[in-house]
C-alpha positions as CSV (number, residue, x, y, z in Angstrom):
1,X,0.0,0.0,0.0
2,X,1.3,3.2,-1.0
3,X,2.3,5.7,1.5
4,X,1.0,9.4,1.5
5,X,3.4,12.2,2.6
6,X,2.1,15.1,4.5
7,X,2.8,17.1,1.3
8,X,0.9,15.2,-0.6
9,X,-2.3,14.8,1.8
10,X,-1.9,18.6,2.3
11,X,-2.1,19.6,-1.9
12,X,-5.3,16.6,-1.8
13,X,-7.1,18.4,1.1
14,X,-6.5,21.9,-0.5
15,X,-7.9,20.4,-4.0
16,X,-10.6,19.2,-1.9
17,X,-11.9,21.9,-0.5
18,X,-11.5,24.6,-3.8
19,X,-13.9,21.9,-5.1
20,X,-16.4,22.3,-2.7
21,X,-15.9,26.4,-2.8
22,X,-16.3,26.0,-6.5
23,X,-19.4,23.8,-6.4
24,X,-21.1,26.2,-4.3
25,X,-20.4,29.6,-6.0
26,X,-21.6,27.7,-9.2
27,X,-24.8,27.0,-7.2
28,X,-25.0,30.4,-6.0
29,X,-24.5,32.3,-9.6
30,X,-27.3,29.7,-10.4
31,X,-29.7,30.4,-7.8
32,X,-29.4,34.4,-8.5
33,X,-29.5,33.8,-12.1
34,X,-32.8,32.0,-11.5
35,X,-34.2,34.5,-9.8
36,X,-33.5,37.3,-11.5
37,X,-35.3,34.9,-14.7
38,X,-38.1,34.3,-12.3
39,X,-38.5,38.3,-11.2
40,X,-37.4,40.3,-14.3
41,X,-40.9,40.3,-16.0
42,X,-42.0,42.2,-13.4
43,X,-39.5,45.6,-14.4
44,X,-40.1,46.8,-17.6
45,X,-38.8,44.6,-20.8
46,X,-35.2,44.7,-21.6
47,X,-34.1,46.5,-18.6
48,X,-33.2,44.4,-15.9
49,X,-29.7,43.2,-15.0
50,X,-28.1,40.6,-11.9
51,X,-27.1,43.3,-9.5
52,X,-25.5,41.0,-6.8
53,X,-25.0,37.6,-6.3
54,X,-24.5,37.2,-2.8
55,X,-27.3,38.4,-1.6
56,X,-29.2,37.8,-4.7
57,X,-30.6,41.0,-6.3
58,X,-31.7,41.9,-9.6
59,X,-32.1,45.9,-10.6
60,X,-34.4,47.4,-13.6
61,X,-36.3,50.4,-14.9
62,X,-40.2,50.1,-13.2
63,X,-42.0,53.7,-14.4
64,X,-39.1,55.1,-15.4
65,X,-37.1,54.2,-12.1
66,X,-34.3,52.9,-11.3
67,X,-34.9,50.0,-9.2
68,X,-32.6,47.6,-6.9
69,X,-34.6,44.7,-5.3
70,X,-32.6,41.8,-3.0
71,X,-33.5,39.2,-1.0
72,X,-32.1,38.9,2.5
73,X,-32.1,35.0,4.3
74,X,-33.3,34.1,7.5
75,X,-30.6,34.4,10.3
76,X,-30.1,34.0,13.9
77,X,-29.9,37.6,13.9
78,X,-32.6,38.7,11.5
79,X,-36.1,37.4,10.2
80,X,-35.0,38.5,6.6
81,X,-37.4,39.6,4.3
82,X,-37.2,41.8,0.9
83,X,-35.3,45.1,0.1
84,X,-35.9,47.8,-2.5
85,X,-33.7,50.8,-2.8
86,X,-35.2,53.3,-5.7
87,X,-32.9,56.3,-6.7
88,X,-35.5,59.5,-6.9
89,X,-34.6,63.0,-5.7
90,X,-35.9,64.0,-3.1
91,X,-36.4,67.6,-1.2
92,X,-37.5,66.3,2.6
93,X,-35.8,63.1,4.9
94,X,-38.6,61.0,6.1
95,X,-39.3,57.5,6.7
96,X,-42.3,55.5,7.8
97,X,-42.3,52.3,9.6
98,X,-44.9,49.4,10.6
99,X,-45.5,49.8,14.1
100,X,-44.8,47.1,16.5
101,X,-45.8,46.0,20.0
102,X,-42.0,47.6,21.4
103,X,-42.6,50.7,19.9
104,X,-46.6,51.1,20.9
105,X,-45.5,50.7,24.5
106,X,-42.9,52.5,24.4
107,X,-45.2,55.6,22.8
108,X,-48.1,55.1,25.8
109,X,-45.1,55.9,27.9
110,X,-43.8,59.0,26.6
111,X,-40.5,57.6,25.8
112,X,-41.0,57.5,21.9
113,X,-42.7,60.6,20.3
114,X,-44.9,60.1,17.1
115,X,-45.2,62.4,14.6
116,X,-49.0,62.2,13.9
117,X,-50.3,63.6,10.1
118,X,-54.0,64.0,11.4
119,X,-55.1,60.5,9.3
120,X,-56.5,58.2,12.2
121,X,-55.7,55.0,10.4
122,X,-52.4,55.6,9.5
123,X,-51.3,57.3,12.8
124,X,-52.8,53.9,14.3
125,X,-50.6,51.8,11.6
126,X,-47.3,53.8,11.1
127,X,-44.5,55.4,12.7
128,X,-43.2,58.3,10.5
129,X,-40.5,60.6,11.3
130,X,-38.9,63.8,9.4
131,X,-36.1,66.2,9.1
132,X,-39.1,69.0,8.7
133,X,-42.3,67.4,10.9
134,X,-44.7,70.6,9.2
135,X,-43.7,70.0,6.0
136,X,-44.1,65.8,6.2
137,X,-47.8,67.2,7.9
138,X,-48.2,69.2,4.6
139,X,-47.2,67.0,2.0
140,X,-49.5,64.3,3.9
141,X,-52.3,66.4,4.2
142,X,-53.2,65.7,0.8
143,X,-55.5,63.2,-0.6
144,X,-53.1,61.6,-2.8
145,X,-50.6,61.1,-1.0
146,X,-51.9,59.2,2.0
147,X,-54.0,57.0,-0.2
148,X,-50.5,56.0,-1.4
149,X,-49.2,55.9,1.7
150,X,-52.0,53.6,2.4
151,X,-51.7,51.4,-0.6
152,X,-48.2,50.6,0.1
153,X,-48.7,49.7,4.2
154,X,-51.1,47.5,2.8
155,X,-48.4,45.4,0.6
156,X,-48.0,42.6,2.4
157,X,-45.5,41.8,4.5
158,X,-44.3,45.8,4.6
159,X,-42.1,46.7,7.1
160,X,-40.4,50.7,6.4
161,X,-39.8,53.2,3.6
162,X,-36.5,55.4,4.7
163,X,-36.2,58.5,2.1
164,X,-33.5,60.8,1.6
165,X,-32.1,63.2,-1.1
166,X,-30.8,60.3,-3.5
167,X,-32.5,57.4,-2.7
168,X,-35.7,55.6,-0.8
169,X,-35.0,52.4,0.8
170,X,-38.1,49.9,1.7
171,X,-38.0,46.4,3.4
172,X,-40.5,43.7,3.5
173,X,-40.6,41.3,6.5
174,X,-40.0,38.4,7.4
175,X,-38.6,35.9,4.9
176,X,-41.5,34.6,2.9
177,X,-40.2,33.0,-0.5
178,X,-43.9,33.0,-1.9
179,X,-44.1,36.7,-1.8
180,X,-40.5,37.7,-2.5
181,X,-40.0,35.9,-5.0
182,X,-43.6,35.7,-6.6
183,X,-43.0,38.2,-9.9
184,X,-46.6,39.7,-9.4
185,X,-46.0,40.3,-6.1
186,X,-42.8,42.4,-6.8
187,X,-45.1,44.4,-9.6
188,X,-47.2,45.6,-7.0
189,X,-44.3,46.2,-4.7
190,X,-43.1,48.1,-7.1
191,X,-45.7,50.2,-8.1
192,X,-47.2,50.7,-4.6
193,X,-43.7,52.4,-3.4
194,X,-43.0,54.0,-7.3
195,X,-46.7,55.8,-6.9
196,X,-46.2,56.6,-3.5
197,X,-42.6,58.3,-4.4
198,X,-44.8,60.3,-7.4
199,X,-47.4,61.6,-5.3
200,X,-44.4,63.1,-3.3
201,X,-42.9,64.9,-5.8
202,X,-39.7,62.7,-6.2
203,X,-38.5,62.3,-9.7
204,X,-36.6,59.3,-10.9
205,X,-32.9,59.5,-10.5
206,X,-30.4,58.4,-13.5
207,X,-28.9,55.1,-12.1
């Protein structure tokens, strides 16, 4: 029987293991190049591109905007979920976010301080913040823009919308691959949050 060196069982181990690595990133590019198949008929034809691999994200035009939508996994330290980053330009920093059961108690006890727009349901639903609280209570006294604010808190699964001069970032949680990754589901994503951007006065952004 043939004896193995230590040299030898080191350069088979090493081979080993760039196998494995390579395996896997081959499954990965395949997995994000799925998805972006799977998602792309949901941006406007011909525009879409694999943004990332690791996470998986695939950008495109939706309305004339550019578009960046990724999927973030389950961890220990998150529930994951779906993220959308649009590039629009925008005149006032303000971001609205699905209340939770922390953040209602910590409201009843004065601690947190919410910046009510004088619509019932949505003061009940969302926590909204702004660099400029009378102009966010202006732009959301009208019509329009709080049924879009609506129509997007109704997306399922919607967690925040964060906007600032060059770009509005939105997450949908937890981890649900029947949603994220469902193409129709992305279209309404998409227009819910490009509508809602519209009705505020933010024009798309080169990308």
């Amino acid at each position: 029987m043939p004896v193995i060196d230590d040299t030898t069982l080191m350069t088979v181990l090493a081979a080993g293991i760039l196998a494995v690595v390579a395996i896997g990133l081959i499954l990965i590019r395949r997995h994000a190049q799925r998805l972006h198949d799977r998602l792309a008929p949901a941006f406007e034809l011909g525009t879409t591109r694999r943004a990332s691999t690791v996470p998986p994200a695939v950008e495109g035009l939706f309305h004339g905007y550019t578009c960046r939508y990724g999927i973030e996994q389950r961890s220990q330290y998150s529930a994951g979920g779906a993220n959308l980053r649009i590039r629009v330009a925008s005149p006032l920093k303000w971001s609205a976010s699905r209340k939770g059961v922390g953040s209602a108690v910590l409201a009843s006890i004065g601690i947190l301080k919410d910046l009510a727009i004088g619509d019932e349901e949505l003061d009940r639903r969302l926590r909204l913040s702004a660099g400029d609280a009378p102009m966010l209570r202006s732009l959301f006294g009208q019509q329009r823009t709080r049924g879009a604010l609506r129509a997007l808190a109704d997306t399922e699964g919607f967690a925040s919308i964060s906007v600032r001069a060059q770009r509005a970032d939105l997450k949908w949680t937890p981890r649900r691959p029947e949603l994220d990754e469902n193409p129709e589901m992305l279209r309404r994503r998409l227009s819910a949050a490009v509508d809602l951007l519209a009705a505020c006065g933010c024009p798309p952004l080169p990308g």
